[in-house]
N, C-alpha and C positions, 0 to 999 in steps of 0.2 A: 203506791208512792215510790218504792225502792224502784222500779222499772223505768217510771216515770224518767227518774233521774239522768238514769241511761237514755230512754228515747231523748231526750230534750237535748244533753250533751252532743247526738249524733247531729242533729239540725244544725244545732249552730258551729260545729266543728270545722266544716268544708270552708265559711266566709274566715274565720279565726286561723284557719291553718293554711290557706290560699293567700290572704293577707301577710302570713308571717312569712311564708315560703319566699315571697316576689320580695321583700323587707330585706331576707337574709342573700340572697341572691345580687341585690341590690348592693349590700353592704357589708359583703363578703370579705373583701379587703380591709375592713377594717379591724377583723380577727387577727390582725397580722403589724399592726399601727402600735406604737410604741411612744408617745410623744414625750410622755418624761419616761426615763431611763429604771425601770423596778425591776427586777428578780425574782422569782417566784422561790418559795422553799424547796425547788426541784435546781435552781442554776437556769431554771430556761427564763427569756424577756416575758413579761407580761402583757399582754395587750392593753393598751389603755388609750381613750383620748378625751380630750376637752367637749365639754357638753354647755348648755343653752338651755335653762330651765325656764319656761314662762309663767309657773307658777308653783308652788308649793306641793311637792308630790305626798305629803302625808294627809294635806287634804280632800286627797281621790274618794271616792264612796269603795269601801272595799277595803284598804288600804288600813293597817294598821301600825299601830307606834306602841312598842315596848321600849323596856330601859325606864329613862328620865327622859319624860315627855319635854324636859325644858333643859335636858342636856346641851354641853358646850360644846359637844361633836357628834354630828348626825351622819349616821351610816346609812345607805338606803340597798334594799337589797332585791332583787327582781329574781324570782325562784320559779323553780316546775318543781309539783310532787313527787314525780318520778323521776327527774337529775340525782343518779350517784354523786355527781360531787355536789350537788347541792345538801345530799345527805350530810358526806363528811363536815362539808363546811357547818350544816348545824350545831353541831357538839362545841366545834370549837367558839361558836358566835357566842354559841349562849352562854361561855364561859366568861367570855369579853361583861358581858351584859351582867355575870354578877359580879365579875371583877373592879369594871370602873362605874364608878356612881353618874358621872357623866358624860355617858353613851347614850342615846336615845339612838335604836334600831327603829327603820321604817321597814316593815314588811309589803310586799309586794308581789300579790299570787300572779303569775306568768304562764300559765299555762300552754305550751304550744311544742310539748313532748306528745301528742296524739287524741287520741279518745278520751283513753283513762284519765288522762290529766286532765282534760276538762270536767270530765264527769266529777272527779275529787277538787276539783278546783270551784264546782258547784258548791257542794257541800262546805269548801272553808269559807266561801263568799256568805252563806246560809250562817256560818258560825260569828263570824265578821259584823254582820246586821244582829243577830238576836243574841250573840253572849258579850260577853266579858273581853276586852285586851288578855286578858290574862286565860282565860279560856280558852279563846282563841291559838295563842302560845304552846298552851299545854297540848291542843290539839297540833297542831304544826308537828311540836319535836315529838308524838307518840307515832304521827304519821313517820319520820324521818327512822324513829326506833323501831320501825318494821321492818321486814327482808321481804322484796317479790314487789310484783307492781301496785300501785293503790289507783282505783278506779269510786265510782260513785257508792257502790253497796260496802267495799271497804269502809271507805271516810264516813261510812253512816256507821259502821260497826265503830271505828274506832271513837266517835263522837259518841255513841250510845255506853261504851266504858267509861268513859268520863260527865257521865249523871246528865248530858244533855237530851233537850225530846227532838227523839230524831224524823217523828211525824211531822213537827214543824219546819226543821229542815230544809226536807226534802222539799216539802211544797213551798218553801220559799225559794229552793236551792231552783226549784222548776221555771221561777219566775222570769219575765224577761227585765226584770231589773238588773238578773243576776246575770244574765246575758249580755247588755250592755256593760256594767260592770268591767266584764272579762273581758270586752272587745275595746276597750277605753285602757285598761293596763297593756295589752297587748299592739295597739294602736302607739301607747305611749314610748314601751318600750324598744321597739321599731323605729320610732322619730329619733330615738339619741342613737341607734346605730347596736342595740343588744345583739351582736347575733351569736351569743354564746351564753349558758345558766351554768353555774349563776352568773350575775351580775350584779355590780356594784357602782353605784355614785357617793359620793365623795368629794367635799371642796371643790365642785365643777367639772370633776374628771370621770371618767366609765371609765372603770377594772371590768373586763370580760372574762371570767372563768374562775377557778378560784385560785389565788398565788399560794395556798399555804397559811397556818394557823399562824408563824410568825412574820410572815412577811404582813399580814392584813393585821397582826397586832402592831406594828411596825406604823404602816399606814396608818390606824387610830389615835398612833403615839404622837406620830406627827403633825396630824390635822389636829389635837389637842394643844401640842406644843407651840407651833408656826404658823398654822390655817392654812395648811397643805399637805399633799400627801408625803411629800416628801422635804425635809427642812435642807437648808444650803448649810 
C-alpha cells in the first residue's frame, strides 16, 4: 500500500506538473501585478489581482472549510506541503482561525512543488474523503510542524499519529478519484493566475505569496470591516 502511494503519485505527476509549468510560464507576469496598492510585512509590494469565480471553491471534492463554516469573511488559501512559506504562514492562519469567530478558512491542497507533494497531497486528499474537517486540520498543521520534506510514506506516518487507518488511506489515497481531485485544484488554480504558494483569494482578489502575519491580518480586518481587502 505505502509504495503504492509513491508509484501512483509518479504517473499522474508529469500531466499535473507539465500543466502547471505551461500555466506558470503563461502567467509569469503576473507575479509581479499589484492592482490595489498592499505591503507586505517585509516593505516590499504584494502581488495581487482581481479574479472571476464561476462558482463556489469550497465546494470542490477535496477542498475543505475550517473556522465558521458560515463566517462573514472567507479566506481561501491554495497551499503545497512542501512550501516554506506556506509553513510560516500556517501558524499564523491558525491563529486568525482561533482568534476571529468569523473566519471561515477554505483549504485548498496545490500540490505542484514536485513528487513529494503529490504523493502527500494523496494522502490529505485520503484524509479530506474519510475523516473529519477537524482531522483533516490537525493533519495539515502536524504536516507544516515537521522539518525536511513530506512525501507519501511521511503523510501516512504522520496520519497514523493521529489515530487514523492509514490502510485505508493509502488505498483511497491510490484512487483515481484522488487523481482528478488534484488535477481539478491545480487546473483551478492555474485559471485565476496562481503562479506563487501560497496563495490567497479574498473579496475577488489573488494575494500571491504570503505578505506577512500582519499584513493578511490587516487584509481580514478589512474584508470584515468594508468587503475588501483594503477599506478607503
Amino acid at each position: 500500500m505505502r509504495k503504492s502511494i509513491v508509484l501512483a503519485a509518479g504517473i499522474a505527476v508529469a500531466a499535473l506538473l507539465a500543466g502547471h509549468a505551461a500555466a506558470q510560464q503563461r502567467d509569469r507576469a503576473m507575479a509581479t501585478v499589484a492592482e490595489i496598492p498592499l505591503t507586505g510585512d517585509d516593505g516590499q509590494l504584494v502581488p495581487n489581482h482581481a479574479v472571476r469565480l464561476l462558482g463556489p471553491i469550497d465546494k470542490l471534492p477535496g477542498v475543505v472549510t475550517v473556522g465558521n463554516p458560515n463566517g462573514k469573511t472567507t479566506l481561501v488559501e491554495f497551499y503545497d506541503l512542501n512550501c516554506p512559506y506556506c509553513r510560516i504562514a500556517s501558524s499564523d492562519i491558525a491563529d486568525l482561525v482561533d482568534l476571529d469567530r468569523e473566519l471561515k478558512l477554505v483549504l485548498v491542497p496545490f500540490p505542484v512543488l514536485g513528487i513529494p507533494s503529490i504523493a502527500a497531497s494523496r494522502v490529505e486528499l485520503a484524509v479530506a474523503k474519510l475523516g473529519t474537517p477537524q482531522q483533516f486540520y490537525d493533519f495539515h498543521r502536524k504536516v507544516y510542524a515537521q522539518r525536511g520534506v513530506t512525501d507519501g510514506l511521511r503523510a501516512l506516518e504522520i496520519a497514523r499519529g493521529l489515530g487514523l487507518d492509514t490502510k485505508a488511506l493509502a488505498k483511497f489515497g491510490d484512487s483515481d478519484e484522488v487523481t482528478e481531485m488534484m488535477k481539478a485544484h491545480v487546473r483551478l488554480g492555474d485559471s485565476l493566475g496562481l503562479a506563487a504558494t501560497p496563495a490567497f483569494i479574498i473579496d475577488g482578489i489573488a494575494i500571491l505569496g504570503y505578505p506577512g502575519r500582519y499584513r493578511l491580518q490587516a487584509i481580514v480586518d478589512a474584508s470584515d470591516a468594508c468587503g475588501k481587502v483594503a477599506c478607503d
